[in-house]
N, C-alpha and C positions, 0 to 999 in steps of 0.2 A: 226703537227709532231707526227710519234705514237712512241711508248714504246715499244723498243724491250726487249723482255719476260723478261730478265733476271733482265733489270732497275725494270718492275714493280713487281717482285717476290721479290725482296732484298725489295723495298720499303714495300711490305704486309709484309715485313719478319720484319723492323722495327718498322712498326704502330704498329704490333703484341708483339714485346719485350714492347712497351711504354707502350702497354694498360694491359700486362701481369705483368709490374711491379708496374705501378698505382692500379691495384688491388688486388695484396698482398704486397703492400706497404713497400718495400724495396727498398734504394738506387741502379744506375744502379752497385755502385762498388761491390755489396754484390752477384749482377749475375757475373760481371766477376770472381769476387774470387770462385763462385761455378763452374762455369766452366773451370778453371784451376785447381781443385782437378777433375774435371769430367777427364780431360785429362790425370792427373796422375795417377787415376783407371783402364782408356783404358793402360796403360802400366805396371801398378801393380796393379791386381785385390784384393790386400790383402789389399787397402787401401780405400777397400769399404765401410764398415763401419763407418770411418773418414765421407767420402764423404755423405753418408746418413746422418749422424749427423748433417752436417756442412747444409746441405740445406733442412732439418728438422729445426734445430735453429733460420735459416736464416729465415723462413715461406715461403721457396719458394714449397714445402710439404708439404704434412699431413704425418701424420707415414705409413700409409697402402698405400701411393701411390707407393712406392718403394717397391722393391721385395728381401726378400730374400737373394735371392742369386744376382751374380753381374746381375743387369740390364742395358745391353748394348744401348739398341735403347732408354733408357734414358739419358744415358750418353752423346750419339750424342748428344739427345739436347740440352743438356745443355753446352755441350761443343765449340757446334755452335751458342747458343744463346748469350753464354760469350764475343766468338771471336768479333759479330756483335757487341753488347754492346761497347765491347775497342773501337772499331772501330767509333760507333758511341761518344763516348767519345773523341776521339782524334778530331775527324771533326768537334767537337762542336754543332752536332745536336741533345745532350743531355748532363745535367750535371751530375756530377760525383758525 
């Protein structure tokens, strides 16, 4: 039976969170929590700073990985990687 694209992209897309938080060793609730400040960035850019801080502390960064001024195609991911996290939180295919 094959993989239509979309099953085996979500699947790379989670091996990818598991192996992304296993090696900066943060729990998966400390992505979700950074990706719900990434979301409230993409709607209020003045709470960017907040958001850097928050995933600086968290070691999901280093200080020089973030830009600046607001960085949006970072924001995405983190805001996508959060979503995936809940998600896989709630279906039980990682703990919390």
């Amino acid at each position: 039976m094959a993989t239509n694209p979309s099953n085996k992209q979500m699947f790379e897309a989670k091996q990818g969170i598991k192996e992304y938080l296993a090696s900066v060793g943060v729990s998966p609730e400390v992505l979700v929590r950074v990706g719900q400040m990434a979301d409230a960035v993409i709607k209020d850019k003045a709470l960017y700073t907040m958001f850097k801080e928050q995933a600086i502390a968290s070691k999901l960064v280093e200080p020089d990985d973030l830009d600046m001024k607001v960085d949006y195609p970072s924001l995405a991911v983190f805001s996508t990687m959060g979503k995936i996290t809940e998600q896989m939180i709630k279906s039980g295919e990682i703990g919390a």
